[in-house]
C-alpha positions in Angstrom: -66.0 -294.4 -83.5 -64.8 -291.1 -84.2 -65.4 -289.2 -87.0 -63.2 -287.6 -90.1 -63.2 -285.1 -92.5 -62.6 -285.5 -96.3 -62.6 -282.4 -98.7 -65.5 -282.0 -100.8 -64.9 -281.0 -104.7 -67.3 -279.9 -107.6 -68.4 -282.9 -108.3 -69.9 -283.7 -105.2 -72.5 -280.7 -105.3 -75.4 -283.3 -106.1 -75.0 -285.3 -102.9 -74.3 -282.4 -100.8 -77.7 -280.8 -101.9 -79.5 -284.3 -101.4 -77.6 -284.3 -97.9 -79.2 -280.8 -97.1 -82.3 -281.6 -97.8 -82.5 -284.4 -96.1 -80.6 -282.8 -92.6 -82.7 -279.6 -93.0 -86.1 -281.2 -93.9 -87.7 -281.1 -89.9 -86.5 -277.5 -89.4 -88.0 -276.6 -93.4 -90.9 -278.4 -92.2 -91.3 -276.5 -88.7 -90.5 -272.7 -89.7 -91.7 -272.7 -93.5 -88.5 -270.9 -94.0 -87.8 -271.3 -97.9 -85.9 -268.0 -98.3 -82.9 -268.9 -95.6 -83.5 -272.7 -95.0 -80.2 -274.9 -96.4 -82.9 -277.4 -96.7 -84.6 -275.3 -99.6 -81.2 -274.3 -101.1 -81.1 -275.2 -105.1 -78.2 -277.6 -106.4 -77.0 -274.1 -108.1 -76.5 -272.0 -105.0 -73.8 -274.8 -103.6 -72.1 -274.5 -107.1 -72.2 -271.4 -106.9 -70.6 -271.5 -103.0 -68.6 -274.7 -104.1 -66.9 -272.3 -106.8 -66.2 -269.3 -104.7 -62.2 -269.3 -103.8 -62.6 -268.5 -100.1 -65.5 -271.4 -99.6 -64.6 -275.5 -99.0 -66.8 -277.8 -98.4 -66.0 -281.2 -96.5 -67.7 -284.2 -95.5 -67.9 -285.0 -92.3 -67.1 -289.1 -92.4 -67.7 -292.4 -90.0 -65.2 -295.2 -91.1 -66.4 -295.4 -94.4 -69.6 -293.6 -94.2 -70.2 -290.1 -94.8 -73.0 -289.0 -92.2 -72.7 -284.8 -92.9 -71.0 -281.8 -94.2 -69.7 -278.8 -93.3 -69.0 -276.2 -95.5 -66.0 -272.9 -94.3 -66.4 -269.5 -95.8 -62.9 -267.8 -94.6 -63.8 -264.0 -93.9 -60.5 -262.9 -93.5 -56.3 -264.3 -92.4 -57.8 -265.3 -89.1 -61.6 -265.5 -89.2 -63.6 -268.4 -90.5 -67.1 -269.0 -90.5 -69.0 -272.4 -90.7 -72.4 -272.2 -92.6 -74.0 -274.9 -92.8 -72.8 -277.9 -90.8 -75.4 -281.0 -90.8 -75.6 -284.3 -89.7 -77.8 -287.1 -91.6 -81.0 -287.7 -89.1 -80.2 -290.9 -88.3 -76.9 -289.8 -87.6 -77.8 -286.9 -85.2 -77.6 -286.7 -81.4 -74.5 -289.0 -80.9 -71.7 -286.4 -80.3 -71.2 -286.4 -84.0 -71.4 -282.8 -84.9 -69.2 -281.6 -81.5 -66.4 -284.1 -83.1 -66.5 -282.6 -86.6 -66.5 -278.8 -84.9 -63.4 -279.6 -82.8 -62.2 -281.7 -86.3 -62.6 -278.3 -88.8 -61.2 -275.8 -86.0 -57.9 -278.0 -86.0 -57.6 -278.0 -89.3 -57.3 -274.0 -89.1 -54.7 -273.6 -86.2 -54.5 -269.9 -87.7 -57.9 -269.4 -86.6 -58.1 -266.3 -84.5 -62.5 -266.4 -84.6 -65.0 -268.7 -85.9 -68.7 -267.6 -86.5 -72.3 -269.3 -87.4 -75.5 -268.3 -86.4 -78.7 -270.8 -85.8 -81.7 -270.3 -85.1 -82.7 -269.5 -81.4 -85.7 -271.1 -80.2 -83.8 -274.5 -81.6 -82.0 -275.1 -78.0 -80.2 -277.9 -78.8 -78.0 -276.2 -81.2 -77.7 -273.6 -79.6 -76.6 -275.8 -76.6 -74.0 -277.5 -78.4 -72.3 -274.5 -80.0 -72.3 -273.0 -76.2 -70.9 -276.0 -75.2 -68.1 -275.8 -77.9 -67.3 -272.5 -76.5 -68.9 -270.4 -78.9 -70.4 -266.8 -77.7 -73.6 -264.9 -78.7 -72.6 -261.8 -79.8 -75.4 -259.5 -79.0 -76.3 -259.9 -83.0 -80.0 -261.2 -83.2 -81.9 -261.2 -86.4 -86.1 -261.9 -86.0 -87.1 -263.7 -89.7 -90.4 -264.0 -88.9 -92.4 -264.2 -86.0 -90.9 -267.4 -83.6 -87.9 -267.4 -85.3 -84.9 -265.6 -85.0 -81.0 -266.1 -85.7 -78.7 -265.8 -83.6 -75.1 -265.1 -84.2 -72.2 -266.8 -82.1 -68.9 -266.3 -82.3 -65.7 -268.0 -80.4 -61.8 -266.7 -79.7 -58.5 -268.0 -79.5 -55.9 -266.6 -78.1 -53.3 -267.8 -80.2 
């Protein structure tokens, strides 16, 4: 089954931070991050994101289920970034998140770049963004020690 996207409005903010938590919780859990972690974010700071005009959020949907989100900060006309995309745990390592990259970058054919950043020593995602064409791009931030972001960044030439 593929997946869908539905847009995400203010008064979802409560299940998107529940959603967070719960899709950030192993990664909280592993790096003690609390200061950059999505999964330590307060219900205030997606407000607060939810009610900036170049930020939407959208829920990334199976049938009738919703299984993630995504949320797009545009940076400019023709760059977009995505920060954070999650998938449910029980929803994660079946293709899901590829589908709902290749969803939100169609629904932006003016796209010129898109950019996100994970963390580095989490292979997987850094796999799957590689995978989906995205680049690093030399930008490499160390947070604390065993854990640094990496920036990744992909083109079209449209």
């Amino acid at each position: 089954m593929s997946i869908s996207l539905r847009k995400a409005g203010m008064s979802d903010c409560k299940q998107i931070h529940e959603m967070q938590i719960q899709s950030f919780a192993s990664l909280l859990d592993k790096y003690n991050d609390y200061h950059t972690n999505p999964g330590a974010e307060s219900i205030e700071r997606i407000i607060q994101k939810m009610e900036q005009e170049f930020s939407t959020y959208y829920f990334i949907c199976l049938g009738n289920k919703i299984i993630g989100a995504v949320r797009i900060g545009q940076v400019n006309d023709h760059s977009f970034r995505i920060a954070p995309i999650f998938i449910l745990p029980q929803y994660q390592d079946m293709g899901y998140a590829q589908q709902a990259i290749l969803a939100i970058e169609s629904l932006y054919p003016h796209a010129k770049y898109w950019e996100l950043d994970t963390i580095k020593q989490e292979t997987k995602q850094c796999y799957l963004y590689e995978k989906m064409g995205y680049r690093p791009t030399g930008k490499e931030e160390e947070l604390q020690e065993g854990m640094t972001i990496i920036y990744y960044r992909k083109t079209f030439s449209r």
